[in-house]
C-alpha positions as CSV (number, residue, x, y, z in Angstrom):
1,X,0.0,0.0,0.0
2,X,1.4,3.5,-1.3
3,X,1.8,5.5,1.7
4,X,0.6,9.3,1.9
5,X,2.7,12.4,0.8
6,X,4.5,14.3,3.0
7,X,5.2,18.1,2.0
8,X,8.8,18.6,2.1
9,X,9.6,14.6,1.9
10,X,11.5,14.0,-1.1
11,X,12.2,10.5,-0.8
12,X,8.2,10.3,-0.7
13,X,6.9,12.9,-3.4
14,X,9.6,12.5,-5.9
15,X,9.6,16.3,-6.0
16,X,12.8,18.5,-4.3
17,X,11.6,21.4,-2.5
18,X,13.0,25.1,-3.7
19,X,16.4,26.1,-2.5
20,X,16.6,29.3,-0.7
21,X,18.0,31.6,-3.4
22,X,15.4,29.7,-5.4
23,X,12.6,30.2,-2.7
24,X,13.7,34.4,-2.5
25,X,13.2,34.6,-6.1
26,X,10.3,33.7,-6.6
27,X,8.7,35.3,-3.8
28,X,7.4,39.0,-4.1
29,X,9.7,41.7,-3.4
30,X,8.2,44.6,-1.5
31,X,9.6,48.1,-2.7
32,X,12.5,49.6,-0.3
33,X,11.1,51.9,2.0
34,X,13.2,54.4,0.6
35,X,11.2,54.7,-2.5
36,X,7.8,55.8,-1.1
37,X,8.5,58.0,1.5
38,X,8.7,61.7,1.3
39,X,12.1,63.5,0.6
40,X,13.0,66.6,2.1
41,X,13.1,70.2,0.3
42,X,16.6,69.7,-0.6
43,X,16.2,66.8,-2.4
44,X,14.0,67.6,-4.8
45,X,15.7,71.0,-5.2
46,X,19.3,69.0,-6.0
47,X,17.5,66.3,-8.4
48,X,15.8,68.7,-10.1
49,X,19.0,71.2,-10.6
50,X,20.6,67.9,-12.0
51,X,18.5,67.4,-14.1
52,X,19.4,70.6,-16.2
53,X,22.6,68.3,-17.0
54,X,20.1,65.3,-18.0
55,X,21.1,63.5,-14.7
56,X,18.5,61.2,-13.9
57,X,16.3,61.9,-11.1
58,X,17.5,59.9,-7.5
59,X,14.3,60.2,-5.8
60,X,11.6,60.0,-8.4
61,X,10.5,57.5,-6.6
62,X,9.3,59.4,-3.7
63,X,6.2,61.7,-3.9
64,X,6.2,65.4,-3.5
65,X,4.2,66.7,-0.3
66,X,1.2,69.2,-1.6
67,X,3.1,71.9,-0.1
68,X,6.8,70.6,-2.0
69,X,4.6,70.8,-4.7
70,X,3.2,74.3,-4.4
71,X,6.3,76.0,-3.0
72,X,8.8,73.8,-6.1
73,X,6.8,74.8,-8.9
74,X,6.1,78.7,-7.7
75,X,9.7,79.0,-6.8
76,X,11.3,78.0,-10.3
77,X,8.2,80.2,-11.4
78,X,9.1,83.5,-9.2
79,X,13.1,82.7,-10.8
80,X,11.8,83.1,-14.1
81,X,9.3,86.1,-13.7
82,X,12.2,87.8,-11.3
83,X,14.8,87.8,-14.1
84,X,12.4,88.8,-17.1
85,X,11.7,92.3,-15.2
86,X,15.3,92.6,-16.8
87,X,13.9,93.2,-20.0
88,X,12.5,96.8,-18.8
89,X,15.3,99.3,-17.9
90,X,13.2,102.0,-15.3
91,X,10.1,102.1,-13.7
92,X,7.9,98.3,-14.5
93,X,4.7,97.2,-14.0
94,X,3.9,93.2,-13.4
95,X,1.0,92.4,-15.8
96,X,-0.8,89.5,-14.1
97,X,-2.7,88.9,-16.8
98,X,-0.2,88.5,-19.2
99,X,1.6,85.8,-17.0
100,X,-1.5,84.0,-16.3
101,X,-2.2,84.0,-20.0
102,X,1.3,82.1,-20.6
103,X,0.5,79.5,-17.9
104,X,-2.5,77.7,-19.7
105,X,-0.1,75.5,-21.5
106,X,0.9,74.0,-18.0
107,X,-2.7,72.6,-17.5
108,X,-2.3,71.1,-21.1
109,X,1.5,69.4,-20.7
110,X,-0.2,68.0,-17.4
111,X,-3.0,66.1,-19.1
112,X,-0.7,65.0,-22.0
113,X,2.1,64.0,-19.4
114,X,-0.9,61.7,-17.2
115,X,-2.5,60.3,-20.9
116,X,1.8,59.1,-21.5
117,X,2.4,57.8,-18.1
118,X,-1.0,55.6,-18.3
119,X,0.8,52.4,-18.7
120,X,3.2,52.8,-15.8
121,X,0.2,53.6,-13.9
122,X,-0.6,50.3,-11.7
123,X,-0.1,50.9,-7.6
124,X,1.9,49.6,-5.6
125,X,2.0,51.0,-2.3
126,X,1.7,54.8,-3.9
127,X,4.4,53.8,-6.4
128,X,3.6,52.7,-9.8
129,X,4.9,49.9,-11.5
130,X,7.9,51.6,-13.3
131,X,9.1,52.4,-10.0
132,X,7.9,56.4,-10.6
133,X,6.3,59.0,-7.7
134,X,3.9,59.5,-10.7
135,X,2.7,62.8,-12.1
136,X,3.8,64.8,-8.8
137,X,7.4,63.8,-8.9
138,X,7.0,64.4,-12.5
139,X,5.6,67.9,-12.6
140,X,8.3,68.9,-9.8
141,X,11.0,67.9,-11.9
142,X,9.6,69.0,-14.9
143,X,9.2,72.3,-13.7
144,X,13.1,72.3,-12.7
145,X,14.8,70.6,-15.0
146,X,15.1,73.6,-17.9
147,X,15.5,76.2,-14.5
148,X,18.9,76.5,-15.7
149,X,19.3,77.1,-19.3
150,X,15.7,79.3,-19.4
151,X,17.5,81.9,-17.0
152,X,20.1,82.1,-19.6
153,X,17.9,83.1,-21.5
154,X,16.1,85.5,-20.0
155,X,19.8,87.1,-19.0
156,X,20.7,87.2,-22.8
157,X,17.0,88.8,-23.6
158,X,17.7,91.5,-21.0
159,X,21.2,92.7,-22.5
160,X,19.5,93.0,-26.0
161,X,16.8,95.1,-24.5
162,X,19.2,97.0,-22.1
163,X,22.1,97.3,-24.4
164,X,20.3,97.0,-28.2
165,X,23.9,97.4,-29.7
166,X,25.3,94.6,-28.3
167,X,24.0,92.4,-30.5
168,X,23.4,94.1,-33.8
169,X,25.4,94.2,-37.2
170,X,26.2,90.9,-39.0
171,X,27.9,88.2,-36.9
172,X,26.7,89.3,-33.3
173,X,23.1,89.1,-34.9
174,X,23.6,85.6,-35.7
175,X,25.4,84.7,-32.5
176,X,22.6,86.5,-30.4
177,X,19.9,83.9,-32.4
178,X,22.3,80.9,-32.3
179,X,22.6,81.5,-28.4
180,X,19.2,81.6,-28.0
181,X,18.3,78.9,-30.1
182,X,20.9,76.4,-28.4
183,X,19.3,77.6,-24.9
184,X,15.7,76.8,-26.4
185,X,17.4,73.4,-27.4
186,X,18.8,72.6,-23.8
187,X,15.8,73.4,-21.9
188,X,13.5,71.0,-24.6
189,X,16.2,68.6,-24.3
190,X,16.5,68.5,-20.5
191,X,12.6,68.2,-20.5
192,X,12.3,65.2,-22.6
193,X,14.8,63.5,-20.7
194,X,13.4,64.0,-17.6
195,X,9.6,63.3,-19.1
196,X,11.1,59.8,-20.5
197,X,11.9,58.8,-17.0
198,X,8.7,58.4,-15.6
199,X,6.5,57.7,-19.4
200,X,9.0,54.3,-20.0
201,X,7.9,54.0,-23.4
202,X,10.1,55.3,-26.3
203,X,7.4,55.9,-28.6
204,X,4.4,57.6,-26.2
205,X,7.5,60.5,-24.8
206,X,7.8,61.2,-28.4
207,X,4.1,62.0,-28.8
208,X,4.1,63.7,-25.4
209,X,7.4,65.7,-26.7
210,X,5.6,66.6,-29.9
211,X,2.7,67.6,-28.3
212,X,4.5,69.7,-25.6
213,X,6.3,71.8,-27.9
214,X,3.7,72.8,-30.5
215,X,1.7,73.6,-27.0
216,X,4.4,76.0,-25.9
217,X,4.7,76.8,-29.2
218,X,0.9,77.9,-29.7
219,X,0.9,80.0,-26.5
220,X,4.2,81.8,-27.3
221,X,2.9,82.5,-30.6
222,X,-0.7,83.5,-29.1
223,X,0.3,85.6,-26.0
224,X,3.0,87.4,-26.8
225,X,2.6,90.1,-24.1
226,X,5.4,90.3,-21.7
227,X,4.2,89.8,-18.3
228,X,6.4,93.1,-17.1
229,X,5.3,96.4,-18.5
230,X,7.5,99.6,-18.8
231,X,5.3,102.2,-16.4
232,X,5.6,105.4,-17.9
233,X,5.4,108.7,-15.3
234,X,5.2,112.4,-16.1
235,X,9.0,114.0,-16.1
236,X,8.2,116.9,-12.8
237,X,8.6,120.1,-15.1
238,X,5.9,118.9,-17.5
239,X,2.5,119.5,-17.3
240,X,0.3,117.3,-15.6
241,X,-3.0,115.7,-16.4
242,X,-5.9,116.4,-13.4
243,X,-8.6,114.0,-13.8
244,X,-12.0,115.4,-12.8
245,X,-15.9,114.6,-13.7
246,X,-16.1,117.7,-15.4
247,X,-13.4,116.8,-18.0
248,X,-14.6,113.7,-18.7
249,X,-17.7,115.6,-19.0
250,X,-16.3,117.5,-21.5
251,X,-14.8,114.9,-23.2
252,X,-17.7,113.2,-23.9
253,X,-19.3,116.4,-25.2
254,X,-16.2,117.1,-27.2
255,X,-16.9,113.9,-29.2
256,X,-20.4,114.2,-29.8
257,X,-19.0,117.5,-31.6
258,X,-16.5,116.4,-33.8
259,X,-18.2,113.4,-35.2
260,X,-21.8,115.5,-35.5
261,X,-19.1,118.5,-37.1
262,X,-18.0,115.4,-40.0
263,X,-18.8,116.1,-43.4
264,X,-20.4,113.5,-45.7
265,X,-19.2,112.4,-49.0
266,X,-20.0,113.7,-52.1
267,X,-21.4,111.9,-55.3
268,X,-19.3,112.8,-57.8
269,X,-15.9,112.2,-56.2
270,X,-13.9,110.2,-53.8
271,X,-13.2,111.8,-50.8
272,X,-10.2,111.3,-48.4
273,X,-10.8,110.9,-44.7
274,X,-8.3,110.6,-42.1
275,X,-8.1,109.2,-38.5
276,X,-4.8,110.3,-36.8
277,X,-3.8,108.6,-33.3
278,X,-0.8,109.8,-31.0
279,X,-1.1,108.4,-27.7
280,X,1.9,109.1,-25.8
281,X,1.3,112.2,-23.9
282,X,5.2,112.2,-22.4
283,X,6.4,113.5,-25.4
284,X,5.7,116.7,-27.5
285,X,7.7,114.8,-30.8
286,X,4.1,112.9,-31.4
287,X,2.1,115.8,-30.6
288,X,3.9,117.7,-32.9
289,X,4.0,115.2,-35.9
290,X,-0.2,114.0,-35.2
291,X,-0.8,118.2,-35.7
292,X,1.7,117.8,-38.9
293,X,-0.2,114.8,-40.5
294,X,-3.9,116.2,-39.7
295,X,-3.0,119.7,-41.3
296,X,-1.6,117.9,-44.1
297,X,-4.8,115.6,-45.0
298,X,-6.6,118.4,-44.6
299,X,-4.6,121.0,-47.1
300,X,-3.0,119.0,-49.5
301,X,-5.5,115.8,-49.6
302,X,-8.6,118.0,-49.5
303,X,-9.9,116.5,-46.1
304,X,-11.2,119.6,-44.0
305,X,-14.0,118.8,-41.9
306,X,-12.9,114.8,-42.4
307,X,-9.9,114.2,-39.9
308,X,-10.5,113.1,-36.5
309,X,-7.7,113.4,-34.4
310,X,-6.7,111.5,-31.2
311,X,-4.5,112.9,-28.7
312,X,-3.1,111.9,-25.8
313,X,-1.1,115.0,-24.1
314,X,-1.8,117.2,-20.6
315,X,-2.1,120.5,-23.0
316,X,-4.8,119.5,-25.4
317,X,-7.5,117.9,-23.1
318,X,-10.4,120.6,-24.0
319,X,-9.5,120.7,-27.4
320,X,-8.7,116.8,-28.7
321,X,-10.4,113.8,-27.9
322,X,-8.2,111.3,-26.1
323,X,-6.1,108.7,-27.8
324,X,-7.5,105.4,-26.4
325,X,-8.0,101.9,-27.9
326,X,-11.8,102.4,-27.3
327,X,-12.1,106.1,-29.1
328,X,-10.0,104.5,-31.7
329,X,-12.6,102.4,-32.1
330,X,-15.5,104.5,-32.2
331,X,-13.7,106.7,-34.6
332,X,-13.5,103.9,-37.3
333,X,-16.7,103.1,-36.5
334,X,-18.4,107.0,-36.7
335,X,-16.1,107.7,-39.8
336,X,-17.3,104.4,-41.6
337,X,-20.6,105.8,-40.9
338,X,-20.4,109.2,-42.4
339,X,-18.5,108.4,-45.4
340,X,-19.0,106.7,-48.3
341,X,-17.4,102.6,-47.6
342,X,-17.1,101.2,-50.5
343,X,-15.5,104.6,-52.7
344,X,-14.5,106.5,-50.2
345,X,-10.3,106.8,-48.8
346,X,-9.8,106.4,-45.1
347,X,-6.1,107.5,-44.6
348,X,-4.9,106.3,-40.6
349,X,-1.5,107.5,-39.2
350,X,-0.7,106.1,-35.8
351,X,2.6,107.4,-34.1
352,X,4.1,106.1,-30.8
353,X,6.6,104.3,-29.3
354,X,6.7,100.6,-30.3
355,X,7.4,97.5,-28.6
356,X,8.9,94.3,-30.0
357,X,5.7,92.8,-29.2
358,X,4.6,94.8,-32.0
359,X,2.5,97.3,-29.7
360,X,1.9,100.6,-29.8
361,X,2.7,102.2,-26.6
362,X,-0.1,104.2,-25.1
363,X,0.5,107.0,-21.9
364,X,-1.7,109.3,-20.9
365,X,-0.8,109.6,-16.8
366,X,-2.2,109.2,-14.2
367,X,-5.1,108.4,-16.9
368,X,-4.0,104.6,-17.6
369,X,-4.8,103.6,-21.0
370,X,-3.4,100.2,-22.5
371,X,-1.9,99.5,-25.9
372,X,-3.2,99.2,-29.2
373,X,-2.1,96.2,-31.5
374,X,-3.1,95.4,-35.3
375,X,-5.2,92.8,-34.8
376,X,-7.4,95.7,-33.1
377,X,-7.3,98.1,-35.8
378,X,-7.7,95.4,-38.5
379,X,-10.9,94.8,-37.0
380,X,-12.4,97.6,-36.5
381,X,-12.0,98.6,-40.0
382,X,-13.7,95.5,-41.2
383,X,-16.3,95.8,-38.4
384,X,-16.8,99.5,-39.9
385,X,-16.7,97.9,-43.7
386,X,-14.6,100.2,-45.2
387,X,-12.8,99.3,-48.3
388,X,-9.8,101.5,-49.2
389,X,-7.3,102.3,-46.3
390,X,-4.0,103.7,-46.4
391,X,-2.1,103.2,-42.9
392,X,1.2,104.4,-41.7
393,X,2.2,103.3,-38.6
394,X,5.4,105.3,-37.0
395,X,6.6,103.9,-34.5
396,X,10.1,101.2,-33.6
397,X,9.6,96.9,-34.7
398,X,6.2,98.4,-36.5
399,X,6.9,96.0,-39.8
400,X,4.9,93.4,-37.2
401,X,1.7,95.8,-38.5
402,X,2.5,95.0,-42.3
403,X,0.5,91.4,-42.5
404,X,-2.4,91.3,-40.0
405,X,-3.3,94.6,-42.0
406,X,-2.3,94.0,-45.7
407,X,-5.0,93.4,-48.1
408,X,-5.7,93.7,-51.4
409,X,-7.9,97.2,-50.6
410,X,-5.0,98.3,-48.0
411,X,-1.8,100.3,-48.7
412,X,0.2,100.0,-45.1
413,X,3.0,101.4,-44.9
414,X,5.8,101.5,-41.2
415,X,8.7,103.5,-39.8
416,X,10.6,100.2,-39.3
417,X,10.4,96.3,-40.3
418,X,9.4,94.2,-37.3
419,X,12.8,93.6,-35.6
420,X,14.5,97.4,-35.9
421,X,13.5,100.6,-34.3
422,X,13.2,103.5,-35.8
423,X,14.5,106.8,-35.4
424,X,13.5,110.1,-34.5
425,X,11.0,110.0,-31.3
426,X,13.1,111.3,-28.3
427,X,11.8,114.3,-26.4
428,X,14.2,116.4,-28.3
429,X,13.2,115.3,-31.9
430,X,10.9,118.0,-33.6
431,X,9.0,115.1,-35.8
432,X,10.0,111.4,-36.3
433,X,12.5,110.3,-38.9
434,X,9.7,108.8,-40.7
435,X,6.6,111.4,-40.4
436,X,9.0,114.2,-41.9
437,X,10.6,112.2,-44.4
438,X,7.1,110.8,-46.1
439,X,4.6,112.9,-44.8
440,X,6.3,116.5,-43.6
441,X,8.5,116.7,-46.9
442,X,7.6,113.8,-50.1
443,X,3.6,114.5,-49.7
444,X,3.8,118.4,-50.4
445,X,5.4,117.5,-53.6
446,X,3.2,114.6,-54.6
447,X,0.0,113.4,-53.8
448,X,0.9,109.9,-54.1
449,X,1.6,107.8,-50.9
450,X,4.0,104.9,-52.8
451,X,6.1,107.1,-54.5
452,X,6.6,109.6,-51.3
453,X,7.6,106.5,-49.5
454,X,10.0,105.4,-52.3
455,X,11.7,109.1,-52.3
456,X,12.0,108.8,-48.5
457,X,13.6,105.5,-48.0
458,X,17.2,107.2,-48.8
459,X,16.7,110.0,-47.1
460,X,15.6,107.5,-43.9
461,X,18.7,106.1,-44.4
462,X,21.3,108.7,-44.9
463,X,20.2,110.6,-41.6
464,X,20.4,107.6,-39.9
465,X,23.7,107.1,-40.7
466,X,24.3,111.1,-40.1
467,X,22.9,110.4,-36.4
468,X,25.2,107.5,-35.4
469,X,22.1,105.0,-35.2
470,X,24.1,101.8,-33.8
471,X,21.4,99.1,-33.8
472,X,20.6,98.7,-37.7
473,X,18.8,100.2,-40.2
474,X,15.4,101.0,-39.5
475,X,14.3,99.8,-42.9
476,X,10.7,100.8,-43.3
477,X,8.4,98.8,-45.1
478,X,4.9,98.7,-47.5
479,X,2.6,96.7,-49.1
480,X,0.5,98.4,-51.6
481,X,-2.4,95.9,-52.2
482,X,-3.7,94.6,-56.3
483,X,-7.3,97.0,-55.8
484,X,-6.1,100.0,-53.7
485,X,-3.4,101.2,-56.3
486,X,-5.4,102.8,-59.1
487,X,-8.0,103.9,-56.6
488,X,-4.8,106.0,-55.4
489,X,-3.4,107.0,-58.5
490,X,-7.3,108.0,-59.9
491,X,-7.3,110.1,-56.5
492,X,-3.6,111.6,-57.2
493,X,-4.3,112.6,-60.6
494,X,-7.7,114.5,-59.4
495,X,-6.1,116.4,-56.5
496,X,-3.0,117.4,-59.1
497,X,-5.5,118.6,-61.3
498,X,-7.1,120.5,-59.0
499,X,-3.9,121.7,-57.3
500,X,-3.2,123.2,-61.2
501,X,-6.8,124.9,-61.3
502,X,-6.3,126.2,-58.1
503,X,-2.8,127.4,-58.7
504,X,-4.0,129.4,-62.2
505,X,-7.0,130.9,-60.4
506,X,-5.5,132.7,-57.4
């Protein structure tokens, strides 16, 4: 008779029981201790400074307390935000909007980052199976690990803003853009490497790196506002704006005025009307020049009675309307009222400081007015449907106004392409480089806008050279669109004519 089976009797079962390497290998083996507690401060600081050098992390592993987390992310935040404010020699203001607006990507990379890690996501005692803290430790690191070469950048940004010169002319152009381009490179390096850490898979941190840089891509490309602001304040011996509700008052009364006082057009012509927009009251150079342009449309364009005229300056509050994004506005709007939209020729000169965000600076202290960009203007003349425009914009990087507002109807015409300044607005210029070159001295001889600009390029140039300009060329720039251009040379030839009538019959 067989006898019964005893467990661990080998002479019996026939079966050897596991040796004890055997026995530990097959058993489960619980994750160190060292991998799910929480790390200090430091730690996470050091792993994700290393990271910048595409260490990989020693503590991923571990979680992030919520308040690592907050304090981590807001502090390589606060680095960033602290060193762009050197991009504004002088007084600055922090735009909170402007720096929420670049934050929205964040909430995106996080939902692309948890969709990658998926697979690694199975628990084990708060760690997942790739040995990761999970999306925590991730965002931590993430947030550190291009800490290093993004302050770079922001240092090399400053010195261009600060010190224009340094960089301009040929070679230090192109090692200015090769330096910031190999920074950009570092920092989207350092990230991936960081990111492929805690994804595992080869082929989910490429669509997660993909989708992260056309992200940052979209928002830098979107929101290009800086989130610092130069703050502009009245110099002590110039006069000063007082705010009261009687000027307002009278503000509002002195609109009502001047677009009721707008003539209408007439049936057997086309008429020129003109919108001219200075709002920089801290210097007398864009008063001047906006008084310069006006009196101009007016004489030699035939467009008394149809120029409204937007000033921002202490002086002229009871006499001009103020220079605002909203009056500009309503001025394209009452103007495409009056005159006649589809014949008709609305001439717009803007002139301001300009920013290389491409826009125009606006200051009318203590009266705080914000700036005016294309995209603005461009739609309030097709919300006003008027067809044929002619805009000069005078102002520094003001070539970033040639495309949002070229069109086939359009002539648009700037001081500077969009990565030069211009010349000419300093508190002791009399008119801008631009305005008297094309407007002050080429349009009393002709009457039309692309040749003045064409006679005027050379003289741009030579006085720019005459002045010592160190940062490059201004090189202004136009687009004269395929329907606008014999509407102007129809309206040229007319005003000639009648220039020649007017001249033989005194």
């Amino acid at each position: 008779m067989q006898e019964p089976n005893v467990p661990g009797d080998r002479y019996r079962t026939g079966i050897s029981p596991p040796a004890p390497a055997e026995a530990l290998a097959q058993a489960p083996q619980p994750v160190p201790a060292v991998a799910h507690g929480a790390r200090p401060l430091s730690c996470w600081l050091v792993d994700g400074l290393r990271a910048n050098g595409f260490a990989l992390p020693r503590h991923g592993a571990a979680t992030p307390t919520p308040w690592q987390l907050i304090v981590l992310v807001g502090l390589a935040e606060a680095v960033v935000l602290g060193l762009a404010r050197l991009q504004v020699s002088g007084p600055a203001e922090f735009s909170l909007r402007s720096a929420l607006a670049q934050q929205w990507p964040a909430a995106l990379v996080l939902w692309f980052a948890w969709w990658a890690m998926a697979p690694a996501r199975q628990r084990q005692g708060g760690v997942d199976a790739a040995g990761n803290g999970g999306l925590a430790a991730w965002f931590v690191l993430f947030s550190w690990a291009a800490l290093v070469p993004l302050m770079l950048a922001e240092l090399l940004l400053a010195s261009d803003a600060r010190w224009p010169a340094l960089w301009q002319g040929g070679v230090r152009d192109l090692a200015f853009g090769g330096a910031l381009a190999a920074l950009l490179a570092w920092a989207l390096a350092a990230l991936v490497v960081v990111s492929r850490r805690f994804i595992g898979s080869a082929w989910r941190t490429g669509v997660f790196s993909t989708a992260m840089v056309a992200t940052m891509g979209f928002a830098s490309w979107q929101f290009p506002e800086p989130p610092w602001m130069p703050v502009e304040q009245a110099p002590a011996d110039s006069p000063q704006l007082v705010l009261s509700q009687s000027l307002f008052e009278a503000q509002q009364a002195l609109w009502q005025r001047q677009v009721q006082a707008l003539a209408g057009p007439r049936s057997d012509r086309v008429e020129v009307y003109g919108l001219v927009f200075a709002p920089y009251a801290s210097e007398n150079v864009f008063r001047r020049e906006s008084t310069m342009v006006r009196e101009l449309l007016e004489q030699r364009f035939d467009a008394r009675g149809r120029v409204v005229h937007l000033l921002n300056h202490a002086e002229t509050a009871a006499t001009h309307v103020w220079a605002t994004p909203q009056n500009l506005q309503r001025a394209v709007a009452a103007l495409g009222a009056r005159m006649d939209r589809e014949r008709d020729v609305l001439v717009v000169y803007m002139t301001s400081h300009g920013g290389q965000n491409h826009q125009l600076a606006a200051s009318h202290w203590p009266l705080d007015v914000p700036p005016v960009g294309p995209e603005m203007l461009r739609q309030a003349l097709d919300e006003a449907g008027i067809r044929n425009r002619v805009i000069a914009v005078s102002a520094c990087y003001s070539g970033g106004w040639v495309e949002p507002l070229a069109g086939d109807d359009t002539l648009v015409m700037t001081a500077a392409d969009a990565t030069h300044t211009s010349y000419g607005c300093g508190s002791r210029s009399e008119l801008t480089f631009f305005g008297r070159a094309v407007f002050d001295e080429q349009l009393r001889t002709t009457w039309s806008f692309a040749d003045a600009f064409a006679r005027a390029v050379p003289v741009i140039a030579e006085r720019e050279v005459a002045a010592g300009k160190e940062d490059g060329f201004s090189n202004p720039q136009i687009r004269v669109g395929s329907r606008i251009a014999p509407v102007l040379e129809a309206l040229a030839l007319r005003l000639s004519r009648q220039d020649a009538v007017a001249s033989a019959n005194p």
